[in-house]
N, C-alpha and C positions, 0 to 999 in steps of 0.2 A: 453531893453524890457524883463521884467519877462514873462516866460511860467505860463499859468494858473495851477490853484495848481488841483490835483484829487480830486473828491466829498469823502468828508471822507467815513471812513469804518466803517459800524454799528457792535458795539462789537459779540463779538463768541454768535450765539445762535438768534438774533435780526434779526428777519425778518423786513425787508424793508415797508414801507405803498407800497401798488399797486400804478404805475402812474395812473394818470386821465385820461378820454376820451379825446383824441384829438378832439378839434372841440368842444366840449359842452359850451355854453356860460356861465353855472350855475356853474360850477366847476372851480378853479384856477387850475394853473399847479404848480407842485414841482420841486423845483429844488436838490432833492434827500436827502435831509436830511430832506422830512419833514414840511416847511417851504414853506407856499404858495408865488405865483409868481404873483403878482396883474397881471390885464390889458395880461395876455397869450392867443393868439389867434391861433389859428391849420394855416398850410401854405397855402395859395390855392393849392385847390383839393386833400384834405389831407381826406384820408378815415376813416368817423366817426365809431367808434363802439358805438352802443345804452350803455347807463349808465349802465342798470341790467344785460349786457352780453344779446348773444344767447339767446331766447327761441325755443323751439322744434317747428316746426310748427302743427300747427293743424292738420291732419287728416293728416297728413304724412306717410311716409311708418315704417311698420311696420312687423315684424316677423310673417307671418300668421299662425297660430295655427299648429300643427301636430295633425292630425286625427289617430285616430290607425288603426294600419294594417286592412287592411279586411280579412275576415274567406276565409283561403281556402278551405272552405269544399264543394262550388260549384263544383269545379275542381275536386277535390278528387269522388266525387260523379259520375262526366260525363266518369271519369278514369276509375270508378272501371263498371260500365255502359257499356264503350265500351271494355274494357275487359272483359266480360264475351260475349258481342256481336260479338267479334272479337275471340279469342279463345278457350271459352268452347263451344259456341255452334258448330263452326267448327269442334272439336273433337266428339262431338253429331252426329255431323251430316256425318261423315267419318266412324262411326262404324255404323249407320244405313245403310249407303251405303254398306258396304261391306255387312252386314245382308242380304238386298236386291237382290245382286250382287251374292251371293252362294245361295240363293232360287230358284231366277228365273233359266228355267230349261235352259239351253245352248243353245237348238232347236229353242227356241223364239227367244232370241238375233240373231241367224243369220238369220232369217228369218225378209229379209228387204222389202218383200209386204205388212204386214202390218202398218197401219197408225193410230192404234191408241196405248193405251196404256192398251190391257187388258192384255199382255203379265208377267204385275207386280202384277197380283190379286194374285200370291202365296205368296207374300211378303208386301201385302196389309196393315199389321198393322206398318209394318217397311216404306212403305209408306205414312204411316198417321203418323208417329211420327217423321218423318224426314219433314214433312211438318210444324207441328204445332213448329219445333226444328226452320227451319228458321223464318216464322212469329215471333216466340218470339226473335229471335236473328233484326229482321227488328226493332220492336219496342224497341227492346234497343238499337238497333243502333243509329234510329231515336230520342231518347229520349237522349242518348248522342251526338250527335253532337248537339241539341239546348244547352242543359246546358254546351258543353264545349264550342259553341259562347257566353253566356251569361257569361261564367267564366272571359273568355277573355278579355271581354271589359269592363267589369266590374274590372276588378285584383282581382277577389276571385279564384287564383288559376290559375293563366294564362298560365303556364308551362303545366300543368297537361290538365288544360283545351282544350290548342292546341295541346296535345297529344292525347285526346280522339276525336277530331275532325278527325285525320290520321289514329285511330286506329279503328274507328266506320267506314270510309269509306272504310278500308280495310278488315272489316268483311264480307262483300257477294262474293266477289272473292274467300276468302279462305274458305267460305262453300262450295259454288262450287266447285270450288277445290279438297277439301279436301273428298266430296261426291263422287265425277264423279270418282277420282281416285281408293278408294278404292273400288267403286260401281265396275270398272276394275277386281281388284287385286279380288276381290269376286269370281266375274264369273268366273275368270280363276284357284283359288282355286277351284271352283266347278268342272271344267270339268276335271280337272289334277286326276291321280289315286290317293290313298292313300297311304301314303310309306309304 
């Protein structure tokens, strides 16, 4: 019994013909040199590839577009918003107090029978501008923390955005704060002698 011989070798350079679809009735099969194989039938359950190859499927997935970045000048906006609501007015509003705090005369402050507030009429214009200092410090508070929840959820600046969210709600603490103390440090300047 002779061993069957190997399918010859196509010369250096000589690309092969592609085999046929297995299974296709219209196509012969080759038996590698080329030379069709009448009557070739695929084996059962011998998996057909369509003739033209793969096509892409219709409405398949696809790489959805990249949008460009969004502006963070939302964010940048509610930042710069709740910083001047959060630290300059607080600074405004710590030198009004002391102003206040070395006018009023010492006698009033310890004097705790009274219950209203005429005790601050000598410093009355330091208490209208420390008044007008928080309202304007409220509405830029208020005006930054919508624009840094709008920065947010938006991503125009979401960093910044949830920065002026902490930084706008920690604006009336530190006017307070920052008022009542030196409003303190005032009065007690005031009643101290001068060196």
């Amino acid at each position: 019994m002779t061993e069957p011989s190997p399918p010859p070798v196509p010369p250096y350079g000589a690309v092969p013909p592609p085999p046929p679809a297995p299974g296709s009735p219209d196509r012969l099969a080759h038996d590698g040199t080329g030379t069709p194989v009448p009557g070739y039938q695929a084996p059962p359950g011998a998996y057909a590839v369509p003739v033209g190859g793969y096509q892409a499927p219709a409405g398949g997935y696809s790489v959805p577009p990249t949008a460009p970045p969004a502006s963070a000048a939302m964010g940048v906006l509610a930042l710069i918003a709740a910083f001047v609501a959060a630290l300059v007015v607080p600074v405004i509003g710590g030198v009004l107090g002391y102003q206040i705090g070395a006018l009023v005369p010492a006698a009033d402050l310890a004097d705790t029978a009274r219950s209203d507030l005429s005790f601050l009429s000598p410093a009355r214009t330091q208490v209208l501008w420390a008044e007008i200092a928080f309202w304007v410090g409220t509405v830029l508070g208020v005006a930054a923390i919508a624009l840094g929840i709008v920065a947010a959820v938006k991503r125009r600046g979401r960093g910044q955005g949830i920065t002026a969210i902490v930084l706008a709600g920690l604006g009336p603490v530190l006017f307070f704060a920052a008022t009542f103390v030196l409003f303190g440090v005032g009065a007690a300047a005031s009643v101290l002698p001068a060196a």
